[in-house]
N, C-alpha and C positions, 0 to 999 in steps of 0.2 A: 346211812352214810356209805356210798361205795368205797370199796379198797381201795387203799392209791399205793398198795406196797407190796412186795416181795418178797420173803422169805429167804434168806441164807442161815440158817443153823448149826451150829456144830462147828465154825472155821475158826481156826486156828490163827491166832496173831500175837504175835513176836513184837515184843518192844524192850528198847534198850534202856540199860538199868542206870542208874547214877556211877554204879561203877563199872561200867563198862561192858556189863555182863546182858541177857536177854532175860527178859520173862515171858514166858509164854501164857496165854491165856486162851480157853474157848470163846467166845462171842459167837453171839444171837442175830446178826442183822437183817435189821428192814433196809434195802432199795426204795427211796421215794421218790415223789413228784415233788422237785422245788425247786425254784432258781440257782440257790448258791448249796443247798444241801443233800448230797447223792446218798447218805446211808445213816443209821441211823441204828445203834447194837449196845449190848449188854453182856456183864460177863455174872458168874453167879457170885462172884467177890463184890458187888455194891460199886458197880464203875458201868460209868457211859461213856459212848464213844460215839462220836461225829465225823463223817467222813465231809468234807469240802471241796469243791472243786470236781467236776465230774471225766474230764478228760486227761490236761497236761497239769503235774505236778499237784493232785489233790494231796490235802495235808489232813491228818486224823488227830482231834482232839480228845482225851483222855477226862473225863470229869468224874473226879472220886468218891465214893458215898453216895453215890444216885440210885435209887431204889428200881429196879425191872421197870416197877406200875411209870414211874414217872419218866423213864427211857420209852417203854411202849407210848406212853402219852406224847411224847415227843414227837415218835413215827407217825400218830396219827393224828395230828393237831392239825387243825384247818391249815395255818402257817408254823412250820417247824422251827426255823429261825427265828422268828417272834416267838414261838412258846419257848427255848432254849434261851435266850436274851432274857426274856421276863421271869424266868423261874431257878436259873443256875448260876452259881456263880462263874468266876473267870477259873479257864480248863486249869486242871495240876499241871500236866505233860503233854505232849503230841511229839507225835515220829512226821 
């Protein structure tokens, strides 16, 4: 199966806490190929993230408990929004 993704490692992302505060996390992200899905990352705390939207006002979904293997399967699923829709539940958070 060819690559259909990109690498970002190590990036730094900031999300606001319930009280008002930030948490900062590392995330893993794949850049993919898909209609509605531009990215696609992991932090080492057991949380996936989805980026949506590739231009004006993309929103990042938070899904808690998601294990790497099943984040990486994400990135490389023939369709990522179909494997996310059929295997995850509804996200915790999004910034």
């Amino acid at each position: 199966m060819p690559l259909k993704s990109a690498k970002l490692d190590g990036v730094l992302f900031v999300v606001p806490d319930a009280l008002g505060g930030k948490i900062e996390m590392i995330v893993n992200w794949r850049l993919i190929e898909s209609s509605n899905v531009a990215a696609v990352g992991w932090d080492d705390a057991g949380n996936m993230y989805t980026k949506f939207g590739k231009f004006e006002n993309p929103v990042t979904f938070v899904y808690l408990g998601v294990s790497r293997q099943r984040a990486v399967a994400a990135a490389y699923a023939r369709s990522t929004g179909e494997y996310i829709n059929a295997s995850s539940s509804s996200p915790a958070s999004r910034s």
